[in-house]
DRENLOSE-538306 format. One record per residue (C-alpha): chain; x, y, z. Coordinates in nm, 2 decimals, always signed. Layout:
<pts>
{pt A; {X; Y; Z}},
...
</pts>
This chain:
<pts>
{pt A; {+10.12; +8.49; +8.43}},
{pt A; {+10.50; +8.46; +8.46}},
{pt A; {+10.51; +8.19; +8.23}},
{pt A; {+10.33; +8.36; +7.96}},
{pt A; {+10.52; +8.69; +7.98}},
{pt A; {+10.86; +8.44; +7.94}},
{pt A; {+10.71; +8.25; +7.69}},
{pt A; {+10.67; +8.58; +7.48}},
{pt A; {+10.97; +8.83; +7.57}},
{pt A; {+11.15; +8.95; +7.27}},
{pt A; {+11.47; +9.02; +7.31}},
{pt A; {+11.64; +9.29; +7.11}},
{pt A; {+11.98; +9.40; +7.28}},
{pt A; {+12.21; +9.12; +7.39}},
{pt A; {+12.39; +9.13; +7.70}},
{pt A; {+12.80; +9.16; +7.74}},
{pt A; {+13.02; +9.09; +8.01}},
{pt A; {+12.91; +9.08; +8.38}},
{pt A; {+12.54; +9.25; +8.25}},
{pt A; {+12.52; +8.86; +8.07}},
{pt A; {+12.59; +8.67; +8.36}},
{pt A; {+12.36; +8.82; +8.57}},
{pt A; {+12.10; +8.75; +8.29}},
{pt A; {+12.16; +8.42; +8.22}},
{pt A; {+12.15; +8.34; +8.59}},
{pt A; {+11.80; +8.52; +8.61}},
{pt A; {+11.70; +8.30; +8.36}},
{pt A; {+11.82; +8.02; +8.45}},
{pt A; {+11.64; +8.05; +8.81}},
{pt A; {+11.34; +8.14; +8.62}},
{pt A; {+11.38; +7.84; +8.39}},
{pt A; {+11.42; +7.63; +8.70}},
{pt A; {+11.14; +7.77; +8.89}},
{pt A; {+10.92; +7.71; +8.61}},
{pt A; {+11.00; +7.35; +8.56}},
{pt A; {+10.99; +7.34; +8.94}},
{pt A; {+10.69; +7.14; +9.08}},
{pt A; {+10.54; +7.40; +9.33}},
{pt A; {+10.61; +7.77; +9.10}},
{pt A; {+10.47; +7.95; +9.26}},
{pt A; {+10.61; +7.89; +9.58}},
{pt A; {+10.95; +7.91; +9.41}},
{pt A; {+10.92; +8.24; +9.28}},
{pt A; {+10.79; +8.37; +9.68}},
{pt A; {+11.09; +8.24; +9.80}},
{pt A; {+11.30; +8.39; +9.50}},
{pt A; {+11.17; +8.70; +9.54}},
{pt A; {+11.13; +8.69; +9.90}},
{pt A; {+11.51; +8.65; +9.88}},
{pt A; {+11.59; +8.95; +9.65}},
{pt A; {+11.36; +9.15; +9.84}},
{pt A; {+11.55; +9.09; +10.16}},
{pt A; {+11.88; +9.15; +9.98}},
{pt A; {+11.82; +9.42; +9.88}},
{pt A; {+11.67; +9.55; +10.19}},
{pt A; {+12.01; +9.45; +10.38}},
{pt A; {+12.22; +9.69; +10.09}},
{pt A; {+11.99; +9.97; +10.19}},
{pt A; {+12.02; +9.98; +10.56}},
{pt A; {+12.41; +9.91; +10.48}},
{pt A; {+12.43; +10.24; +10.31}},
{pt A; {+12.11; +10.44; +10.55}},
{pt A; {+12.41; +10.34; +10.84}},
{pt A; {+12.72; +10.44; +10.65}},
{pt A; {+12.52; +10.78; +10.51}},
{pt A; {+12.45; +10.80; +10.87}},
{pt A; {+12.78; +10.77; +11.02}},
{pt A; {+12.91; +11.10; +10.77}},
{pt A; {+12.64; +11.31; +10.91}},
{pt A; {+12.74; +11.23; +11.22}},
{pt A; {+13.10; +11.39; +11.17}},
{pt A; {+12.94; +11.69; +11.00}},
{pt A; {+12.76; +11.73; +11.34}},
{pt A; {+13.06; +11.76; +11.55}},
</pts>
């Protein structure tokens, strides 16, 4: 499935800056995954990874959002 939707993504607005970084590393991994000889096992563990990241950034700001209720309290 993931290598059909790559095989037929049109892309229409060109990435600048950091924003093309980030894309070209995306699909890079991708890229790699694909050519990988277990895929699907590579994309779990990429997106097991992302998924854990970015549940770390939102118990980062759940504690700091936390922390200014807390002198509002007081």
């Amino acid at each position: 499935m993931v290598r059909a939707a790559c095989k037929n993504v049109k892309i229409g607005d060109l990435p600048t800056g950091q924003r093309m970084e980030w894309v070209n590393g995306l699909a890079k991994n991708l890229n790699d995954v694909m050519k990988s000889g277990r895929p699907v096992r590579s994309i779990e563990r990429m997106t097991g990874k992302a998924i854990h990241d970015v549940l770390q950034e939102i118990e980062k700001y759940a504690k700091a959002i936390d922390k200014i209720e807390q002198g509002y309290k007081h």
